[in-house]
C-alpha positions in Angstrom: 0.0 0.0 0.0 3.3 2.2 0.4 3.6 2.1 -3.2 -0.3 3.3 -4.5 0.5 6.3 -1.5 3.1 7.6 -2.8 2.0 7.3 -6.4 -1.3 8.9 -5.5 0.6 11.9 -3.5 2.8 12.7 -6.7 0.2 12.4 -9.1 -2.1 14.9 -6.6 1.5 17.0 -6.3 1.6 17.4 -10.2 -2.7 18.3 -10.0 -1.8 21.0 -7.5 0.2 22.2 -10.6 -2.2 21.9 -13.2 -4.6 24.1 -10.8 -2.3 26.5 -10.7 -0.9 26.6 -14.2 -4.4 27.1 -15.8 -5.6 29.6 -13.3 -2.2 31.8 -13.5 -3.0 31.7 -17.5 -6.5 32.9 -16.8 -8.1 29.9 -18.1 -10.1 29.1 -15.0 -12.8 30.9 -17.1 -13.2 27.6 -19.6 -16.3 26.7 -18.3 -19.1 24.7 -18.5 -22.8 25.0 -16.4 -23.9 21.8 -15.1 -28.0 21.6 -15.5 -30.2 18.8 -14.7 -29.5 15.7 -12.8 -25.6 16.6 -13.1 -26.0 19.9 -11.0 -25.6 19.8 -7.3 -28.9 19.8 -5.6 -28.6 22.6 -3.5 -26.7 25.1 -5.4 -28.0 27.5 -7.8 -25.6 28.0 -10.3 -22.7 24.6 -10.6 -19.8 24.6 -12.8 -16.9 22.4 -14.0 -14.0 23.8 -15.5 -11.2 22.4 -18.1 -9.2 22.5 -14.8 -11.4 19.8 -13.0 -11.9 17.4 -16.0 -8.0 17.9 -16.8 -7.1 16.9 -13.3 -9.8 14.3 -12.9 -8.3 12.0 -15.6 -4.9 12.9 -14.7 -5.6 11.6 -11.5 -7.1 8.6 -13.3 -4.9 8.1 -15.9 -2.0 7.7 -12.9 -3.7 5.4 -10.7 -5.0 2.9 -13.2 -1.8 2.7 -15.4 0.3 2.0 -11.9 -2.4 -0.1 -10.4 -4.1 -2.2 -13.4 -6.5 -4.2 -11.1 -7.9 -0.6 -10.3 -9.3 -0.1 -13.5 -12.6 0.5 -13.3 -12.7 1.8 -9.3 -11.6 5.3 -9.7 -14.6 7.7 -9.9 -15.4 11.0 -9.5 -17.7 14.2 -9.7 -16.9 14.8 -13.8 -16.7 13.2 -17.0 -13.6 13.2 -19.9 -16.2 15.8 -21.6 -16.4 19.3 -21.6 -18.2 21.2 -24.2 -16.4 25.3 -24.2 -18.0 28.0 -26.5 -20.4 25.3 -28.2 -17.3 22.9 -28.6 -17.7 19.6 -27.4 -14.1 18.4 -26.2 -13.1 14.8 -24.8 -9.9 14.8 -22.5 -8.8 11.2 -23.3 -5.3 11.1 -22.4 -3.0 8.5 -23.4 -1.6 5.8 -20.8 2.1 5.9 -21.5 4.7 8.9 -20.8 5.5 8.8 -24.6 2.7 9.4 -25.8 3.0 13.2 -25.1 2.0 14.1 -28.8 -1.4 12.7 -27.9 -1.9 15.1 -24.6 -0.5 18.0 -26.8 -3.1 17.7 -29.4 -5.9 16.9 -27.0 -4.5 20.2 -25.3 -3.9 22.5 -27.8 -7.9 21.7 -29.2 -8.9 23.8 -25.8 -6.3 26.7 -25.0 -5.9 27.3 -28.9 -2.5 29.3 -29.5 -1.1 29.3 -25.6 1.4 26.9 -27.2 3.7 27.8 -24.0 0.8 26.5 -21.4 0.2 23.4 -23.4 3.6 22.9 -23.3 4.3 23.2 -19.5 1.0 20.6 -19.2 2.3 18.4 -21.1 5.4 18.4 -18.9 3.5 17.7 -16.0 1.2 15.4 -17.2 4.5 13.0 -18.8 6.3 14.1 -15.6 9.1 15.9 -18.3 12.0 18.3 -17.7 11.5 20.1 -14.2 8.3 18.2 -13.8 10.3 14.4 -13.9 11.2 14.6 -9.5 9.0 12.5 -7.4 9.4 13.8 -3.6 7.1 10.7 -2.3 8.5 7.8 -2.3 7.4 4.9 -1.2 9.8 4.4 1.8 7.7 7.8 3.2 5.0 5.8 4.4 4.8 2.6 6.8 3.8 -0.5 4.2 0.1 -1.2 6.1 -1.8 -4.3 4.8 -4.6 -3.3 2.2 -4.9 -5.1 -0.7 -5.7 -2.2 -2.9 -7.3 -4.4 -5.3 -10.4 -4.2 -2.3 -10.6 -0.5 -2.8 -11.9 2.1 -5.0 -12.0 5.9 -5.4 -13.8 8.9 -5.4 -11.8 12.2 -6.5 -13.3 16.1 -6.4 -10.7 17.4 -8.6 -11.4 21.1 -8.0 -13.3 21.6 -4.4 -14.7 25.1 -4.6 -14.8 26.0 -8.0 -16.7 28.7 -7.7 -13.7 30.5 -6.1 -11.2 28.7 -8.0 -12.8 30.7 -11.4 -13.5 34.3 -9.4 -11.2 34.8 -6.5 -7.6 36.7 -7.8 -4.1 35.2 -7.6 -3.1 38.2 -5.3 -0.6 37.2 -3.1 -2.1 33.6 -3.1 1.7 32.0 -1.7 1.7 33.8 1.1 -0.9 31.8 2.5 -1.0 28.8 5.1 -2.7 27.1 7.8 -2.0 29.4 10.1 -5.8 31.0 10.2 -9.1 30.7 8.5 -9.7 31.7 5.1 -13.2 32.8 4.6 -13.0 32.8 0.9 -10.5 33.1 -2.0 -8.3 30.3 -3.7 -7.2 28.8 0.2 -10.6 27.4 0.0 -10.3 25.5 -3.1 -8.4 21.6 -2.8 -7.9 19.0 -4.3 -9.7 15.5 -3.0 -9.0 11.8 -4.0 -10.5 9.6 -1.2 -10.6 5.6 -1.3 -13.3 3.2 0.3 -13.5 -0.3 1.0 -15.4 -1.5 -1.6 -16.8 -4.7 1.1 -17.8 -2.6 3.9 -17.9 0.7 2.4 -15.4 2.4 5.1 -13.4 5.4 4.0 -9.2 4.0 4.3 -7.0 6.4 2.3 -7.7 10.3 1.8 -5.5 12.9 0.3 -6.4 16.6 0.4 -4.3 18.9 -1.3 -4.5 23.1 -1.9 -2.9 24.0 -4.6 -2.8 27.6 -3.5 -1.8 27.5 -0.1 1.7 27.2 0.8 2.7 23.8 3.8 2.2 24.8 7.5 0.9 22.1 9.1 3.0 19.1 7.0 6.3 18.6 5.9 7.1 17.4 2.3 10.0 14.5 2.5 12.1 15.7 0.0 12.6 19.9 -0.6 11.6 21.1 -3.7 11.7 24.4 -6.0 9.0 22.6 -8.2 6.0 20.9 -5.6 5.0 23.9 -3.2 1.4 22.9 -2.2 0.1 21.8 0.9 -0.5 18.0 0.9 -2.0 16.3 3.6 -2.6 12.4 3.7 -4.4 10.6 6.4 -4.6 6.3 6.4 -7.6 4.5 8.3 -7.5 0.6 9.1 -8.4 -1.7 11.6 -4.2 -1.8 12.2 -3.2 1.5 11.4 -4.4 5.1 11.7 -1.9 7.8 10.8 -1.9 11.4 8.7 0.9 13.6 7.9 -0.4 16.3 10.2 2.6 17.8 12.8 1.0 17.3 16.1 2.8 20.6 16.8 0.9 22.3 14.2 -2.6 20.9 15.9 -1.8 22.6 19.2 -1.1 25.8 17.6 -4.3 25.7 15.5 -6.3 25.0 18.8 -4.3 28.1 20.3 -5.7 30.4 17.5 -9.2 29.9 18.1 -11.3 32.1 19.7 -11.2 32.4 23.6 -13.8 34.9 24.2 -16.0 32.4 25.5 -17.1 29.1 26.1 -18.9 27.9 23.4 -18.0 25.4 20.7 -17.1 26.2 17.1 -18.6 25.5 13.9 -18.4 25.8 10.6 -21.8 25.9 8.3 -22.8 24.5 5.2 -24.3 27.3 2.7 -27.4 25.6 2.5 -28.1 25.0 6.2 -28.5 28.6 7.6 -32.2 26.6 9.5 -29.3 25.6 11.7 -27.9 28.9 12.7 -30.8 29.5 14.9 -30.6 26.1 16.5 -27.1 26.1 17.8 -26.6 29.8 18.1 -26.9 29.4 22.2 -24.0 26.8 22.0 -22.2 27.4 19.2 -19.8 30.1 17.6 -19.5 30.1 13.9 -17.4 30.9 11.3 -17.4 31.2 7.7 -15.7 29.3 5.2 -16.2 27.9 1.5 -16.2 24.6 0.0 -16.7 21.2 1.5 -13.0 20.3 1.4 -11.9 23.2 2.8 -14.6 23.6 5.7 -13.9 20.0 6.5 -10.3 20.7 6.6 -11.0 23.6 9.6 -12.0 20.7 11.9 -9.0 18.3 11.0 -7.0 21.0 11.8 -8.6 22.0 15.2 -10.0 25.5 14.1 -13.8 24.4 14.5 -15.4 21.6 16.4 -17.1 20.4 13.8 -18.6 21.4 10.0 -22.4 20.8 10.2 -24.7 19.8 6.7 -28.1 19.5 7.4 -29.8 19.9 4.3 -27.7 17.2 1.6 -26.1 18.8 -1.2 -22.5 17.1 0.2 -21.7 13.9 -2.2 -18.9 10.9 -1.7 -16.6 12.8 -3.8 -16.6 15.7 -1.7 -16.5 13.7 1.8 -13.9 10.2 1.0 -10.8 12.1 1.4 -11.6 14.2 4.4 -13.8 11.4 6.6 -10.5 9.0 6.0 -8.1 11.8 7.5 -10.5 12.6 10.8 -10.9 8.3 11.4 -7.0 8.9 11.6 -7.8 11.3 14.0 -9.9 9.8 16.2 -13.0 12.0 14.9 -15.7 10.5 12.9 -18.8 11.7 10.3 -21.9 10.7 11.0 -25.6 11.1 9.6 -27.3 14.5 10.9 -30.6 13.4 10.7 -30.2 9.7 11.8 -28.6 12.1 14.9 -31.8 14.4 15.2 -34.1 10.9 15.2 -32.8 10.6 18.5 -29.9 7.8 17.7 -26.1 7.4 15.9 -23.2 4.8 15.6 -20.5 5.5 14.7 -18.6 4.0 11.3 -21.9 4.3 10.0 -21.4 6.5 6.6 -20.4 4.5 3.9 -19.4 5.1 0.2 -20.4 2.9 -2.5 -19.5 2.7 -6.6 -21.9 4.5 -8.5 -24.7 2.2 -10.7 -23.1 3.5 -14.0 -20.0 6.0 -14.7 -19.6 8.4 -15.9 -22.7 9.7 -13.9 -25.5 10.2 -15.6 -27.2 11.6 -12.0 -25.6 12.8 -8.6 -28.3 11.9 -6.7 -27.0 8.2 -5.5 -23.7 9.9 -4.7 -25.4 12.2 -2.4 -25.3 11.9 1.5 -28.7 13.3 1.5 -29.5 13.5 5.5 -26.9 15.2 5.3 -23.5 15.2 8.0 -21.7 16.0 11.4 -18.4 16.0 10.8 -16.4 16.2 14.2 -13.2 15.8 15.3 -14.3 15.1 19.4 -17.3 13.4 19.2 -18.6 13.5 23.4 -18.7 17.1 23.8 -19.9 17.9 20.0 -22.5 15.7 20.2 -23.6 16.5 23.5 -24.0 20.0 22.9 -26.4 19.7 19.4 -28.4 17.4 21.8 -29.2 19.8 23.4 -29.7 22.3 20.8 -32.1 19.9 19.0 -33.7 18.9 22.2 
């Protein structure tokens, strides 16, 4: 299992890139509206850009041409289709590293003339010239028995695209974990989460921001090339480690507010029935995007990021839930909780009945969540509330 880490860290290390590259070159505004039963349930607008699909089948492309038995078990929130301006483009990329004609054609048919951006892309994508390092090796990581041939994937190759197209590149690198971002390109990661394909049990998540510079993690090799934060979380009956510095925990906790006793939390956009709720019990804060809101609990900021209305799907949940089991922390049901009664290891993911999706409703976790980090006092205080 060493090995498929540290393949999946470098191939999320070279989407960190991708993220960047496109956005830097403005082209975060390749866009396409999602409508029908693509479009998240809850929002009122939804988009995908040439960034996510790009990444998506990056992401893809690596895993399955490492790991052939995982063919077939690597999902996630897009398609290899995009249509741009009318144009209806497929982002098939090519399995081997020599094949980097292929993925230069496929990218000059979408940023036109930018001959210099295609070319950098294809670098990354065929891991070419400054783009050929791998800091993560497999050595990094303690070799935990999984047979990754049990597992399968769901990736959200651009959390928070909504902020990922608007937000400016204004002095994104000076950002880290040190604080709460509210909203801006902080708030957008990068998600690939894997689940026991038996019991359903998130084991493996990796969430990366691409625009956000490491605080909390150290990478195991230095490098002038790989600057995003990265963090990694494992979750089995034998082992439960992240790449979180336990140092970097106690000073989150030390940076959240002291002004008074009550617990901290973090809000879906959809949920504001909520606010009134917990209000006597609860401080909260804002944030965007699911990764990213999740993320402020891992790291100790909040006490917990509360969904009460759906509109929070596998891809958006895999990689975060694996990192807070690693924790000690858990995700469970909010309205199973409401009814009066949890347990916890009770969230599941599950493949999807055809892919690409032709509906995001049987990806959604639609009683929606309470994702917490210390479970006894969380949960005590909400009874309350709901009581």
């Amino acid at each position: 299992m060493a090995q498929l880490l540290s393949a999946l860290c470098n191939s999320v290390e070279r989407a960190c890139l991708i993220a960047i590259e496109l956005k830097r070159f403005l082209c975060s505004s390749l866009i396409e509206s999602k409508d029908g039963d693509l479009k998240n349930e809850n929002a009122q607008t939804d988009f995908k850009t040439f960034a996510d699909v790009l990444i998506q089948q990056v992401i893809t492309r690596d895993i399955i041409t490492n790991f052939q038995d995982l063919e077939g078990k690597v999902f996630g929130e897009e398609s290899d289709k995009i249509v741009i301006n009318g144009e209806t483009v497929y982002v098939d990329l090519p399995r081997s590293d020599d094949d980097f004609d292929k993925t230069f054609k496929i990218l000059t048919t979408v940023l036109r003339k930018n001959e210099k951006l295609v070319a950098t892309l294809t670098d990354i994508i065929h891991k070419k010239g400054t783009y050929k390092e791998e800091i993560w090796r497999p050595e990094d990581f303690s070799d935990f028995d999984l047979d990754h041939g049990s597992v399968a994937f769901w990736i959200d190759p651009i959390d928070c695209t909504n902020q990922y197209i608007k937000a400016s590149l204004d002095d994104w690198q000076e950002f880290d974990n040190s604080t709460v971002a509210d909203n801006g390109l902080p708030c957008v990661t990068c998600l690939v989460g894997a689940f026991d394909i038996k019991s359903g049990a998130p084991v493996l998540g990796i969430i990366a921001q691409p625009f956000v510079k490491p605080s909390v993690t150290v990478k195991p090799r230095p490098s002038d090339v790989f600057k995003s934060e990265l963090i990694w979380g494992v979750y089995t009956d034998r082992v439960k480690v992240t790449n979180i510095r336990q140092d970097a925990l106690v000073r989150t906790r030390k940076l959240r507010p002291s002004s008074c006793d009550k617990l901290v939390t973090v809000l879906s956009s959809s949920s504001k029935d909520l606010f009134n709720s917990i209000s006597p019990r609860f401080d909260t804060i804002k944030a965007c995007g699911a990764g990213y809101k999740c993320l402020t609990t891992i790291l100790g900021f909040t006490d917990c990021f509360l969904n009460s209305t759906g509109g929070i799907y596998f891809w958006d949940l895999c990689a975060p839930h694996a990192i807070l089991l690693a924790l000690g922390g858990d995700s469970i049901e909010m309205s199973g909780f409401r009814e009066g009664g949890f347990s916890r290891n009770s969230l599941m993911y599950s493949i999807p009945s055809v892919f690409p999706l032709e509906q995001v409703s049987e990806c959604c976790l639609k009683g929606g969540v309470i994702f917490v980090l210390h479970l006894d006092d969380v949960l005590k205080s909400l009874q309350n509330c709901f009581a």
